[in-house]
DOVEX-767727 format. One record per residue (C-alpha): residue in one letter; x, y, z. Coordinates in steps of 0.1 Angstrom, whole numbers. Example, Ala and Ser with C-alpha at 12.3 -4.5 7.8 and 13.67 -1.06 7.14 Angstrom:
! residues 2
- residu/c1/c2/c3
- A/123/-45/78
- S/137/-11/71
This chain:
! residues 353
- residu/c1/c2/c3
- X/32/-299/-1543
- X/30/-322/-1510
- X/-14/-325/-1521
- X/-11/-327/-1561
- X/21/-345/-1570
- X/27/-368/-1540
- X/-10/-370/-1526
- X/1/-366/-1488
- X/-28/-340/-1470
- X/-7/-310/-1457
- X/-34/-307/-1430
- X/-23/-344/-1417
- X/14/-356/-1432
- X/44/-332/-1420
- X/64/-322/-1450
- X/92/-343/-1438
- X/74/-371/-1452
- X/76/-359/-1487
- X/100/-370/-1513
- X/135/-357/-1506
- X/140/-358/-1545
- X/119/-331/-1547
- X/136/-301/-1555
- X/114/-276/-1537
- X/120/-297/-1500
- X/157/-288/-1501
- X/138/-250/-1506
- X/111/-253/-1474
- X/115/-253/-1443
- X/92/-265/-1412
- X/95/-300/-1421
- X/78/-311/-1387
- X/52/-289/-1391
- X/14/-296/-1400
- X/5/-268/-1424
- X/-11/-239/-1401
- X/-24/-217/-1435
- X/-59/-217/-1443
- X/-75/-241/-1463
- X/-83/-213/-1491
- X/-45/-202/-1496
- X/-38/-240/-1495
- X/-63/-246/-1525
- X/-46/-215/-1541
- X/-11/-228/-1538
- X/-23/-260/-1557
- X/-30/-237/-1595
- X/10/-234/-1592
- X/20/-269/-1590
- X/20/-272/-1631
- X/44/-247/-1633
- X/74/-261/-1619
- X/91/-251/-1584
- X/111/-218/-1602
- X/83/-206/-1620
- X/58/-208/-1594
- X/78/-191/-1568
- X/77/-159/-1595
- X/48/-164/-1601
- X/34/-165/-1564
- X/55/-137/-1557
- X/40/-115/-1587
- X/7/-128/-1579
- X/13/-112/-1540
- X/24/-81/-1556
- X/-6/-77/-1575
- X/-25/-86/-1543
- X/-7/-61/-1524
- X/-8/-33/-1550
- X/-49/-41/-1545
- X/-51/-35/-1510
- X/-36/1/-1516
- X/-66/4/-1541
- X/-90/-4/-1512
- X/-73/19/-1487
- X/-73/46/-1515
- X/-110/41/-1521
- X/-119/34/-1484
- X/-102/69/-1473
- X/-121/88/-1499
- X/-154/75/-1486
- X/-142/85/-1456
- X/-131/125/-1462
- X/-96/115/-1456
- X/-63/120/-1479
- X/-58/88/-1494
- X/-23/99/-1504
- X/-11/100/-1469
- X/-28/69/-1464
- X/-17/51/-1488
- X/19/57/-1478
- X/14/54/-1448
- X/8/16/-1456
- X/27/6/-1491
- X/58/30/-1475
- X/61/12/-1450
- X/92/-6/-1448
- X/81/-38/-1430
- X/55/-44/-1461
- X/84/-35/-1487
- X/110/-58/-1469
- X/92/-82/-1448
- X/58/-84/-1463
- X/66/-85/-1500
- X/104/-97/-1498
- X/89/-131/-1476
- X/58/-136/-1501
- X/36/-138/-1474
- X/-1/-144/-1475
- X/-13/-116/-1455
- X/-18/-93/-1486
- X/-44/-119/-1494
- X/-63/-114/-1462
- X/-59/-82/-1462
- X/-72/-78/-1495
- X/-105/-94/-1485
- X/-110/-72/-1450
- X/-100/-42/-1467
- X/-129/-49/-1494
- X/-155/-61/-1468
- X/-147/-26/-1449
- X/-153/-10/-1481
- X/-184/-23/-1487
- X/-194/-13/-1452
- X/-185/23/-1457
- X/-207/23/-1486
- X/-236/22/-1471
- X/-227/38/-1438
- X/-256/59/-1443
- X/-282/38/-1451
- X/-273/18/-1420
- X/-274/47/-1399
- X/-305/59/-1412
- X/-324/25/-1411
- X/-354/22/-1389
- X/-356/-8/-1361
- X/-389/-16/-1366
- X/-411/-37/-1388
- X/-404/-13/-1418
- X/-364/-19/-1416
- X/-376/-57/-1428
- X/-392/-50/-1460
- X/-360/-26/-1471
- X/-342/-38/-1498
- X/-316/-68/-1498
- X/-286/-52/-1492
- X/-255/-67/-1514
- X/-231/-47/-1500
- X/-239/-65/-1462
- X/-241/-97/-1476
- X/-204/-93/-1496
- X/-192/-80/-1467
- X/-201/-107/-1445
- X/-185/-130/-1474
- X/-153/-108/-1478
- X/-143/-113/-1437
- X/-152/-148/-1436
- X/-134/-156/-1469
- X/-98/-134/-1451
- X/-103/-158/-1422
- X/-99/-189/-1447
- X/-74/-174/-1463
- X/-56/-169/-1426
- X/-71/-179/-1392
- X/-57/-144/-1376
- X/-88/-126/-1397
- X/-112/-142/-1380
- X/-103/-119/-1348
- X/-126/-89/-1370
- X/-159/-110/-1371
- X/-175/-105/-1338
- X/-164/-67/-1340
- X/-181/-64/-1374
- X/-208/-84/-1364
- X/-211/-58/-1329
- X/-209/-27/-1354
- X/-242/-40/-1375
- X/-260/-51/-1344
- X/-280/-15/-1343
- X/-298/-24/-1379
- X/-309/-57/-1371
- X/-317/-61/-1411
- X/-280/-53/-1420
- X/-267/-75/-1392
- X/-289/-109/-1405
- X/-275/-96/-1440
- X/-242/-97/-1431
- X/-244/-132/-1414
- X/-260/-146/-1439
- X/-235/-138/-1458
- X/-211/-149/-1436
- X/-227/-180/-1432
- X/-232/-189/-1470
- X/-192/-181/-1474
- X/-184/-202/-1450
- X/-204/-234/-1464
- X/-190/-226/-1499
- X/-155/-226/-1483
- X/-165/-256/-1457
- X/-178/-277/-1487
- X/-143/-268/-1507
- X/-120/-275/-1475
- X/-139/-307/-1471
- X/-139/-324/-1505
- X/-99/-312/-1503
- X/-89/-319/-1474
- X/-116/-339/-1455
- X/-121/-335/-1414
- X/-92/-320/-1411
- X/-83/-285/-1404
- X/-48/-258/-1399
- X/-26/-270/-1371
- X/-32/-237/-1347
- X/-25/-253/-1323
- X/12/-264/-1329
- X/19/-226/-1341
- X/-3/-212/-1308
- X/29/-228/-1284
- X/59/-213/-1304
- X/70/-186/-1288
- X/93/-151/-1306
- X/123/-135/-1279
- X/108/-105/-1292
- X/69/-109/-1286
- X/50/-90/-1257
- X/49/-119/-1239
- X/76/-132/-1239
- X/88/-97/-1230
- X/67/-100/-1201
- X/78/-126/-1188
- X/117/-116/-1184
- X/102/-84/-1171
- X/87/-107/-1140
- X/112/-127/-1136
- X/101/-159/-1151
- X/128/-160/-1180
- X/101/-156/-1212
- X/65/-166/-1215
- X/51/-194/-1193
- X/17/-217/-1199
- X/6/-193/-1171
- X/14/-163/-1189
- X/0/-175/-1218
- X/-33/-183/-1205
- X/-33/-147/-1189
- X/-28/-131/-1220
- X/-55/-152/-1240
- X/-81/-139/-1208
- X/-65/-102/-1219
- X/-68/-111/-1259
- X/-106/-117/-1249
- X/-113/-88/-1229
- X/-98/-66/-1259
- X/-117/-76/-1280
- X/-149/-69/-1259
- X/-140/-39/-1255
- X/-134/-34/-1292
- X/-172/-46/-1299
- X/-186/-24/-1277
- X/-164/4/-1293
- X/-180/-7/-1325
- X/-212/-6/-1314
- X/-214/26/-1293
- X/-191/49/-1316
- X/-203/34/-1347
- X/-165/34/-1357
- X/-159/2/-1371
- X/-120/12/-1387
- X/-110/23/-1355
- X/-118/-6/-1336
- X/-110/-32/-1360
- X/-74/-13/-1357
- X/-74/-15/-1318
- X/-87/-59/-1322
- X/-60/-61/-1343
- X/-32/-44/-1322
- X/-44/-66/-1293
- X/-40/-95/-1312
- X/-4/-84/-1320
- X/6/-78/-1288
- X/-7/-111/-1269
- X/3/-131/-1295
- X/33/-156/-1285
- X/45/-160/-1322
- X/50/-125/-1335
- X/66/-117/-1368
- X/75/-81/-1387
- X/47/-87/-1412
- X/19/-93/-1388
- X/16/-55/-1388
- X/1/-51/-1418
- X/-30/-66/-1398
- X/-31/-31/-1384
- X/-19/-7/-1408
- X/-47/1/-1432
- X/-73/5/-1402
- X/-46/32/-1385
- X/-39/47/-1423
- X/-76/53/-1418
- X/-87/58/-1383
- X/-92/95/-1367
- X/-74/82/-1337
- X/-40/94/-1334
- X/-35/72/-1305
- X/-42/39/-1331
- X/-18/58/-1360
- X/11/63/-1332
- X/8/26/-1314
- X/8/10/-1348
- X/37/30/-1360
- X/56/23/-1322
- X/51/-15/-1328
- X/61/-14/-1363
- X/96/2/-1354
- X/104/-18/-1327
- X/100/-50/-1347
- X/119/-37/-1373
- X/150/-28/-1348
- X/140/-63/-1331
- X/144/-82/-1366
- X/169/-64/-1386
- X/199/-80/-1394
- X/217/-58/-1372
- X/199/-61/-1339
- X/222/-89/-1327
- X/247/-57/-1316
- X/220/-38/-1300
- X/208/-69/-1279
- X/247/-76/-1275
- X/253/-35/-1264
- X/226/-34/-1237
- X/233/-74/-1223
- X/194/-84/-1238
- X/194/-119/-1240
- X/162/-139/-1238
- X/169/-166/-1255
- X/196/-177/-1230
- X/170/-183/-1200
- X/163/-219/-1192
- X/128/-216/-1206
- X/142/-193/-1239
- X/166/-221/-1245
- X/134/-250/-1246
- X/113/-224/-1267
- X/141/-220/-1294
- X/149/-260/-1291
- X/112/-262/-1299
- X/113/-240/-1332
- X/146/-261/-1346
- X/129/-290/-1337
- X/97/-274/-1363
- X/121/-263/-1386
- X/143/-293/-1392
C-alpha cells in the first residue's frame, strides 16, 4: 500500500511516513523500519493493494495456505524420489506445531521460499543419476541441455528474492554440482538469467535500492544462541564482538556444508546442516525460521539433522509460548534485564513504534 497508493519506496521511506488515515497503518507495525523482505514478495504484496486492507489480508493468508500446502507436495514428491516414506515426512513438517501456529497463524513469507528450494531440490533429485553418471571430459559438453539444472539454478535464486535467508543454499548447491562441470555451468546459468530477470524487475520498481539487512542484522532475540551465549560468558547477551565471532562461525559452517555436499554427494543433508547454522548464529531468531530446516531433516538419512531440528524447534516453542514468562520467572531467567538486554529491547520498541 506504502508503493501503489501513496508512492513512498518501502526500500527507502520508513512506514511512519505514510498516511496515518490509512486504515491498514493502525494494523502494522515496524514503523521505523526500512522494509527488509525481498524485492519479489514486495512486488507480490502490490497484486493485493485493489482489494482493500480486509480482503487482502484473507486473501494473503489463503494465498500462504496454498503455498504451504505446495511445499508438502514437494516434500511428498522429493521423499519418493528418494525411497523414503513421504507420510512420515510429510508430518513431520505440516505437523509440526510451529508451522501450524507460528508459520501459518503469522502469514509469513517463508512458505514462499520454501516453496521455491523445495522445487529446485526436486529438480536436482531428478536427475541425480544422470549427474552422477556424467563423464568430466569433452563428451560431458555435447550432452544434452539439461532443464532441470537450469530451473534449479532459477528456483534457489528466485527463494533468495523472495527472502535474503535462502541465499545461504547457493554456494552449497553450487559445491554439490561442482563434480559435473556441465550441470554446474547449467545451474549457474540459470542462476544467473533468474537473477537479471529479477534485478531488471527490482530495478524498474524499486531503483538502486535494496532490503534493509542491515537494520534487521543488529536486532537481537533474549532467546537466540547468541544472545544465549553471551549471558553464558558473562557479558549480559550478545556483544558486536560476539557477533562478529559468530558470523566467522556462520562462515566456517557453511564450508563445511559445501564440502559435505561435494564429497558425500548429499545435497538434502547438508542444505539441512547450512540451514541449522544459520539458525543458530543468527541474532534475530523467530519460531518460524525453522521451517528453513524442516523439509531437508523430513528428508535427510541423518538422524543427527532430524533430532537437532526437532531440539531447536521445541525449545523455541517453550521460549515463545504465551506461557514461558512463568518458566523464565521459575528458574530466575532474565536476559532482558542485563544492561546490554535492556538497549537491545529499547532498540526493537524503538523499530516497532
Amino acid at each position: 500500500r506504502m508503493e501503489v497508493l501513496h508512492h513512498l519506496n518501502p526500500y527507502t521511506s520508513i512506514p511512519i511516513v505514510e498516511p496515518h488515515s490509512d486504515p491498514a497503518f493502525a494494523l502494522s507495525n515496524w514503523h521505523e523500519l526500512l522494509s527488509p523482505y525481498g524485492p519479489l514478495f514486495t512486488l507480490l504484496t502490490f497484486a493485493f493493494v485493489p482489494l482493500g486492507v480486509a480482503t487482502s489480508f484473507w486473501a494473503l493468508k489463503a494465498f500462504l495456505v496454498l503455498t504451504s500446502l505446495g511445499v508438502l507436495a514437494l516434500v511428498w514428491a522429493c521423499a519418493r524420489q528418494l525411497g523414503r516414506d513421504p507420510i512420515r515426512a510429510v508430518a513431520l513438517v505440516g505437523l509440526n506445531p510451529i508451522v501450524l501456529v507460528w508459520g501459518l497463524g503469522g502469514d509469513h513469507n517463508d512458505f514462499l521460499m520454501m516453496l521455491c528450494i523445495m522445487l529446485g531440490l526436486l529438480l536436482l533429485l531428478r536427475v541425480r543419476a544422470r549427474a552422477d553418471t556424467q563423464g568430466h571430459g569433452l563428451r560431458s559438453w555435447f550432452q544434452p541441455i539439461s532443464p532441470e539444472h537450469i530451473g534449479a539454478g532459477a528456483a534457489f535464486v528466485t527463494a533468495a528474492a523472495f527472502k535474503a535467508s535462502g541465499a545461504i543454499l547457493i554456494p552449497v548447491v553450487l559445491a554439490y554440482l561442482l563434480r559435473s562441470r556441465r550441470n554446474f555451468v547449467q545451474a549457474l546459468g540459470g542462476m544467473i538469467a533468474a537473477g537479471v530477470v529479477l534485478g531488471v524487475a527490482s530495478l524498474f520498481a524499486f531503483g538502486l535500492h535494496i532490503p534493509d539487512l542491515s537494520t534487521q542484522s543488529r536486532l537481537v532475540t533474549a532467546e537466540s544462541v547468541p544472545n544465549l551465549v553471551g549471558l553464558a560468558v558473562g557479558a549480559g547477551g550478545e556483544t558486536l564482538t560476539l557477533h562478529t565471532i559468530m558470523t566467522a562461525a556462520l562462515g566456517l559452517a557453511l564450508l563445511a556444508c559445501c564440502v559435505q555436499a561435494y564429497r558425500r554427494r548429499d545435497l538434502i543433508t547438508a542444505s539441512g546442516w547450512a540451514s541449522i547454522a544459520l539458525l543458530v548464529t543468527l541474532s534475530w531468531v523467530l519460531p518460524w525460521y525453522v521451517l528453513w530446516a524442516l523439509p531437508m531433516a523430513a528428508l535427510s538419512q541423518s538422524r543427527r539433522l532430524r533430532v537437532t531440528t526437532l531440539a531447536v524447534a521445541i525449545y523455541l516453542i517453550v521460549a515463545w509460548a504465551p506461557a514461558s514468562g512463568l518458566l523464565w520467572n521459575a528458574i530466575g531467567f532474565h536476559p532482558e534485564r542485563t544492561p546490554l538486554g535492556k538497549l537491545h529491547q529499547r532498540y526493537v520498541r524503538e523499530l516497532l513504534h
